[in-house]
C-alpha positions in Angstrom: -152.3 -91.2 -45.1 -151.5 -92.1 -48.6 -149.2 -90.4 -51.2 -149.6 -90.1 -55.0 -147.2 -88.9 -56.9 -147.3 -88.5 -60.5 -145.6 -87.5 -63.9 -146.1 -87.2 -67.7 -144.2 -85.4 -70.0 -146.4 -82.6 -72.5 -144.3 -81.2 -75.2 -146.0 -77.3 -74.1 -144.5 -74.5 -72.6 -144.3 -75.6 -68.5 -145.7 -71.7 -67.2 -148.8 -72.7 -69.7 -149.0 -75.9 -68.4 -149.3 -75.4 -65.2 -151.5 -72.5 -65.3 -153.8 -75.2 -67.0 -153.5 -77.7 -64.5 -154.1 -75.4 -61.4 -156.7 -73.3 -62.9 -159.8 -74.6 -61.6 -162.7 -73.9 -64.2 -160.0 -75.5 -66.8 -160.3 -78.7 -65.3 -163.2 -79.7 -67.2 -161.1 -79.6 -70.4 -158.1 -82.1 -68.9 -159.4 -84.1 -66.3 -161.8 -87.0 -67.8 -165.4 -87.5 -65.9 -165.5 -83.6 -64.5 -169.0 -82.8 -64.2 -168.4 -79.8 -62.4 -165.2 -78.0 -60.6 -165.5 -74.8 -58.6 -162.8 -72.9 -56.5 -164.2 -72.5 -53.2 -161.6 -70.4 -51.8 -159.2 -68.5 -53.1 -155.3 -69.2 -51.9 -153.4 -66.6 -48.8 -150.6 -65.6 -52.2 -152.5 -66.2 -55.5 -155.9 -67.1 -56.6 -154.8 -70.8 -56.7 -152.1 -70.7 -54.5 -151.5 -72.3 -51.0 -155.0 -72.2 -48.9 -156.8 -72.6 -51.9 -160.0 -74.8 -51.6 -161.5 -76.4 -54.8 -164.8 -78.6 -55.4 -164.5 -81.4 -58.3 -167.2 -83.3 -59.0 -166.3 -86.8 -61.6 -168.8 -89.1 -62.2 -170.3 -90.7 -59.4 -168.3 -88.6 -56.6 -167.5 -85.1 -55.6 -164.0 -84.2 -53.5 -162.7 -81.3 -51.6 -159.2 -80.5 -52.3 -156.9 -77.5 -50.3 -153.6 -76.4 -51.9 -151.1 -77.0 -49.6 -147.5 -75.8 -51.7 -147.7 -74.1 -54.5 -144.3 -73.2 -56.8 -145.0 -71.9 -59.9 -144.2 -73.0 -62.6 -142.6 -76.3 -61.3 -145.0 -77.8 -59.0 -148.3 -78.0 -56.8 -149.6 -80.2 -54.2 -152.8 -80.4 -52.7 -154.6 -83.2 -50.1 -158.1 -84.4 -50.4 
């Protein structure tokens, strides 16, 4: 299995931030190529918390991805 990690700073409030980045019908607006995103499954905790299953669809391919830690505001991860 392979690991990504990855970082950028945004000069925004982090709890805004990250509700943008884990909200799933706000990925069109961030996330270059999103044709289409849709939450599948709603997380055990929070709507987009751990369990949560999403659908995004870029150009040219479509992934599944499940929430799999979820710390708000600080940090989420998720495998594909």
């Amino acid at each position: 299995m392979k690991t990504v990690d990855a970082s950028i700073h945004i000069r925004a409030p982090i709890d805004r931030v990250f509700h943008l980045m884990t909200d799933t019908e706000k990925c069109p607006s961030w996330l270059r190529g999103t044709r289409k995103a849709k939450l599948l499954k709603e997380g055990s905790d929070a709507r987009y918390g751990v369990g949560a299953v999403k659908s995004i669809r870029l150009s040219g391919i479509t992934f599944v991805e499940e929430i799999v830690k979820y710390d708000p505001p600080n940090s989420f991860e998720y495998k594909i």
